[in-house]
C-alpha positions in Angstrom: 149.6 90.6 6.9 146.8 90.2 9.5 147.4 92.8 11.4 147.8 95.2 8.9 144.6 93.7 7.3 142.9 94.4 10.9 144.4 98.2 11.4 143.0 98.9 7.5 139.3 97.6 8.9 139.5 99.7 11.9 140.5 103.0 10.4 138.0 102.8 7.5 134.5 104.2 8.2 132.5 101.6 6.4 130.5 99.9 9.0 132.1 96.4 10.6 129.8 94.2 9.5 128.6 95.6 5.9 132.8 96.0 5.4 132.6 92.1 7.0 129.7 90.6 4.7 130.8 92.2 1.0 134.6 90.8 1.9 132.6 87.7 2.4 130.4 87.5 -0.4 133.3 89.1 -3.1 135.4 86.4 -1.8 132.8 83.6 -3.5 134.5 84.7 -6.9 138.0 83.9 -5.7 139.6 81.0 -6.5 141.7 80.5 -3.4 139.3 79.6 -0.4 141.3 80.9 2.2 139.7 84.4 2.2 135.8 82.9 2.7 136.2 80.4 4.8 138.5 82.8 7.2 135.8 86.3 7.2 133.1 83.3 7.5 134.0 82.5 10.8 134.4 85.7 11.8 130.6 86.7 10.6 129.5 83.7 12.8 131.6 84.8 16.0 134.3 82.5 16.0 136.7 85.7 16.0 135.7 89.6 15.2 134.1 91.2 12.3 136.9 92.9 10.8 138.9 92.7 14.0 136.1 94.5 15.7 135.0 93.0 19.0 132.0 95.1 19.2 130.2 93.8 15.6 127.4 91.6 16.3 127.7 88.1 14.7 125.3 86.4 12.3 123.5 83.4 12.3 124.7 80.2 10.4 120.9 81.4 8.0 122.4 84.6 6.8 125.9 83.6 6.2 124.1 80.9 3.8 121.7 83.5 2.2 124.5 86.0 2.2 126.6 83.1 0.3 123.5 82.1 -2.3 122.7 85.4 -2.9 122.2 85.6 -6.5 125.1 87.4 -8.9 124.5 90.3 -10.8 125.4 88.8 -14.3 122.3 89.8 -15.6 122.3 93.5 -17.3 118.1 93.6 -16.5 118.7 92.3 -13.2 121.3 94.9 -11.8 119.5 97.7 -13.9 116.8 97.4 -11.1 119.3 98.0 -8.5 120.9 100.9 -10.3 117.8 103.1 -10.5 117.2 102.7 -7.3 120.3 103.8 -6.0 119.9 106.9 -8.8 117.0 108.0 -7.4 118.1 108.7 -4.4 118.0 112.6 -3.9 120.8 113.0 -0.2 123.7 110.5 0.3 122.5 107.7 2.6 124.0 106.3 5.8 125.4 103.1 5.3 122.6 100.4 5.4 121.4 97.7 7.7 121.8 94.5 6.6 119.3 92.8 4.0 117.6 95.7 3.4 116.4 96.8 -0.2 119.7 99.7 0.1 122.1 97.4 1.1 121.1 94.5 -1.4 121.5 97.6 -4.2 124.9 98.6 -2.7 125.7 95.1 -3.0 124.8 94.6 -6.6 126.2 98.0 -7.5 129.1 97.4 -5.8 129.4 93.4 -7.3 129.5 94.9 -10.5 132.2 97.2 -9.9 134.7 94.8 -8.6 134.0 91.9 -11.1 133.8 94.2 -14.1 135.2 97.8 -13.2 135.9 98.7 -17.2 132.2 98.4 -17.3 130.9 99.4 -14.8 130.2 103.3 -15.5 126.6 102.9 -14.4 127.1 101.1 -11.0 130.0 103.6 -10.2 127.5 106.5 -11.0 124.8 105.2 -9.1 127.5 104.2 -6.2 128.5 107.7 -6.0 124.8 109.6 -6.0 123.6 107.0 -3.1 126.5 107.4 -1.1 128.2 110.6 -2.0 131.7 111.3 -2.6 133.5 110.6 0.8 131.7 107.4 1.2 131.8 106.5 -2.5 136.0 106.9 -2.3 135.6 104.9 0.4 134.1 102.1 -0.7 136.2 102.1 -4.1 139.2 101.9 -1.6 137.7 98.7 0.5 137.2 96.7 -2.8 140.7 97.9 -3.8 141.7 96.0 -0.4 139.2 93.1 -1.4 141.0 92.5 -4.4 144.8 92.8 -3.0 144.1 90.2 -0.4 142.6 87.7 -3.3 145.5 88.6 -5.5 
């Protein structure tokens, strides 16, 4: 299973370590730990961001903010978060961490995987920020995310 996990992170386009830091942070609402303590040590260094020796590691400071950053349970909270991503007028490169794109990606995206049946909004805003390659992309990767909790 791992090096099929590691050829699937190589061949997708999403960036190493935004593709590294959502498979940690969707991992928090999975009951089996394996899966966060395992991509936490590879965002610190201690092996390679999605089985890419070139992504840069973190410090132990983001891993903790990545890991207390807040869900998006709250309709007003992610509505924020969806208009931005709406109002975005060209598809966007994938963003650099802890930005104000990638923390709407996140939420947007947070919502899709915990609660795809409703989740027409985030999908809609996913797919006018990113556009349709990346979008299909992304849908794929938390495909993947949820297989390898499953």
């Amino acid at each position: 299973m791992a090096v099929r996990e590691v050829r699937l992170f190589e061949t997708a386009p999403i960036p190493t370590l935004f593709k590294e830091r959502l498979f940690v942070y969707l991992s928090r609402f999975c009951e089996v730990r394996y899966c966060i303590t395992r991509h936490c040590g590879f965002l610190l260094g201690l092996g390679h961001s999605a089985g890419d020796p070139s992504a840069p590691p973190m410090t132990v400071k983001q891993v903790v903010r990545l890991l207390q950053r807040p869900v998006p349970h709250r309709r007003k909270h992610a509505v924020r978060h969806f208009a931005r991503l709406e109002a975005i007028a060209e598809p966007i490169d994938w963003p650099s961490p802890e930005t104000s794109y990638d923390d709407d990606l996140f939420t947007a995206a947070t919502v899709l995987f915990l609660q795809p049946a409703r989740a027409n909004r985030a999908k809609r805003a996913l797919r006018i920020a990113l556009g349709g390659e990346k979008f299909e992309l992304l849908v794929g990767f938390l495909t993947f995310i949820r297989s390898a909790h499953y």
